[in-house]
Each structure stands twice: as C-alpha cells, then as structure tokens.
PLY file of the C-alpha trace (Angstrom):
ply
format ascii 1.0
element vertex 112
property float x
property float y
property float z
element edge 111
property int vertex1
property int vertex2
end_header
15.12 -51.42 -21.21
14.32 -49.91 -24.77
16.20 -46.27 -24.79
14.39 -43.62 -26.60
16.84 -40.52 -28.28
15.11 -37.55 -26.96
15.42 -36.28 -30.36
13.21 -38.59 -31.82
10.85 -38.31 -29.35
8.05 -36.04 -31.19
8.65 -37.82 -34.23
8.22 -41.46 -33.01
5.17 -39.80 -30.79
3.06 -39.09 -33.96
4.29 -42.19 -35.67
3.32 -44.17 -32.32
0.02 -42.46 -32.58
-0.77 -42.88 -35.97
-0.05 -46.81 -35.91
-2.34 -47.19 -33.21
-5.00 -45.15 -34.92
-4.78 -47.05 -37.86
-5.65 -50.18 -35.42
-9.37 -49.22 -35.76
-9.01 -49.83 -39.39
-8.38 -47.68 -42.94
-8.73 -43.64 -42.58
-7.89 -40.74 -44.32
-5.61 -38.19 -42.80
-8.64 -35.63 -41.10
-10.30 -39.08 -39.32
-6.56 -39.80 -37.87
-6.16 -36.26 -36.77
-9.46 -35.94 -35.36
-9.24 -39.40 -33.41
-6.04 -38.48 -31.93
-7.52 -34.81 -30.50
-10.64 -36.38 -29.78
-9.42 -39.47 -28.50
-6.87 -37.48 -26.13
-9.80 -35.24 -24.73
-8.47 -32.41 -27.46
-4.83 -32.39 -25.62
-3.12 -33.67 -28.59
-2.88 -32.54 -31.71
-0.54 -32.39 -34.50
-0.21 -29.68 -38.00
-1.01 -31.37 -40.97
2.94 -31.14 -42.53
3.75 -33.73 -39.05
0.80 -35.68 -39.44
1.14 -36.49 -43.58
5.71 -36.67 -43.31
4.63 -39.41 -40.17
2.12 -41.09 -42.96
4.30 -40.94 -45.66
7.43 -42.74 -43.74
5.58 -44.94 -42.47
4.54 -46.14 -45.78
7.81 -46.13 -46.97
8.81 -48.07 -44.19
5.96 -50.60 -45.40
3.89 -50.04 -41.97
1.32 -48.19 -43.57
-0.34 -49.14 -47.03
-2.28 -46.38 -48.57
-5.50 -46.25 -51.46
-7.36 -43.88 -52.93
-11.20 -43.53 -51.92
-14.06 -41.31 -51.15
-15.01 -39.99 -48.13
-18.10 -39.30 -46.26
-18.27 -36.06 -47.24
-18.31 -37.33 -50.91
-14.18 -36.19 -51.85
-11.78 -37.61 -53.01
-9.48 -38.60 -50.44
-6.14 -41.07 -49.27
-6.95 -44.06 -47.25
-4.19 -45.21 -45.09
-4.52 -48.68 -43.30
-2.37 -50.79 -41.07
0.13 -53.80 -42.67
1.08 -56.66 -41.01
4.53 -55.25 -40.44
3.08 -51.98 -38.74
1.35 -54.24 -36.05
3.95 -55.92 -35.39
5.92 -52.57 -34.77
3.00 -50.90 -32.59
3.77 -53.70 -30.69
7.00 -53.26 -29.73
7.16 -49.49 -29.90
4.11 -49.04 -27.43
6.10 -50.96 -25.05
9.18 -49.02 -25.41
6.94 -46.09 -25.30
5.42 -47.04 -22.04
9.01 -47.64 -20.63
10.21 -43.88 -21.42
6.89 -42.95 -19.91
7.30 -44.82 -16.57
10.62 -43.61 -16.50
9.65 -39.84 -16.73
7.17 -40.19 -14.52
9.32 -41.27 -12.00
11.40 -38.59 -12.37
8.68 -36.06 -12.28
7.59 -37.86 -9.23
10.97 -37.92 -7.67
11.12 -35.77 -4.06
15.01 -35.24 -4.05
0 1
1 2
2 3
3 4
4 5
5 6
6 7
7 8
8 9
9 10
10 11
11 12
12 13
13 14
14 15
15 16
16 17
17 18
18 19
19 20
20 21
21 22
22 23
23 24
24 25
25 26
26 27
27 28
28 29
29 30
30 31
31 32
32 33
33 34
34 35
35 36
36 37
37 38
38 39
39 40
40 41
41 42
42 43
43 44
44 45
45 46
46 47
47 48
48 49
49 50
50 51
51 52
52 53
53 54
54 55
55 56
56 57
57 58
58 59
59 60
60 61
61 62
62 63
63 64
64 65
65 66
66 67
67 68
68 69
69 70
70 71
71 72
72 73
73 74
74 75
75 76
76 77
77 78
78 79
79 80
80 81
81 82
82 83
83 84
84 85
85 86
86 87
87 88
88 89
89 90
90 91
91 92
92 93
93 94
94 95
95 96
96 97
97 98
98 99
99 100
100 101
101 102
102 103
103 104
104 105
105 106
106 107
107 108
108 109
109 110
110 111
C-alpha cells in the first residue's frame, strides 16, 4: 500500500485536486478554484498563493501545460490544461489517495 508523508499531505491534496480539475479540460486559475468549492459543496477551498505554487509545480513537473487566453469576462488570463503525463499521475495518485483515505477512516471509525 502507497504511504503518504503526512507532511505532504495538504500539498499533494491541492495538487490531487487540481489534476483532476483539469480533467474537464483547459481553465484559468478562478474556474479551478471555483470548481473545487463548488464541486465540494463550498467545503474546500484553497488561497490563491496554494492554488497558483500547486499550478506552477505542476507545470514544472510537465503535468500541467499552460497558455495565455481570454476569459469570459473578456481578460486576459492563464489557461492551464492537463498533459499526458498529468493523467497518467491522477491516476496513480487518486489511488494512493483513496488508500490514505480508507485508512483514516478506519481509524476514525475504530471503537478501541
């Protein structure tokens, strides 16, 4: 079972989150934010710093590509989309993900 450093844990949340946003296709960084609170029933949320230093390593990391565009409010704005590579790695991350999860929830669940 895929371990996950406790340390890392916020950090590879938002990441986690962002890849799978990105699944529904390119956005710029208010449409992630607002799918994640609105997509979590307004329970999650991140500050802008976490959400753009998640988008930025992930682009370094070449999971993320990134293009300049307009928005629907007519601005200019960053366009972040999904790569091959950052499937692949949503993949295996929501799994590991799902493990800690389980695991926590057992533990939360435990009587003794």
């Amino acid at each position: 079972m895929a371990e996950i450093a406790s340390n890392n844990l916020l950090r590879g949340t938002v990441d986690l989150l962002v890849l799978r946003t990105l699944l529904q296709g390119p956005m710029h960084g208010f449409a992630i934010a607002r799918w994640i609170r609105e997509g979590s029933g307004d329970v999650v949320s991140f500050e802008d710093a976490a959400l753009y230093q998640s988008l930025h390593r992930l682009e370094r990391q070449g999971l993320v590509s990134s293009t300049w565009g307009v928005s629907t409010k007519n601005r200019r704005a960053r366009f972040y989309e999904l790569t091959a590579r950052g499937k692949e790695r949503l993949v295996s991350e929501s799994a590991a993900f799902r493990s800690y999860a389980e695991a926590v929830n057992r533990l939360l669940e435990s009587k003794s």
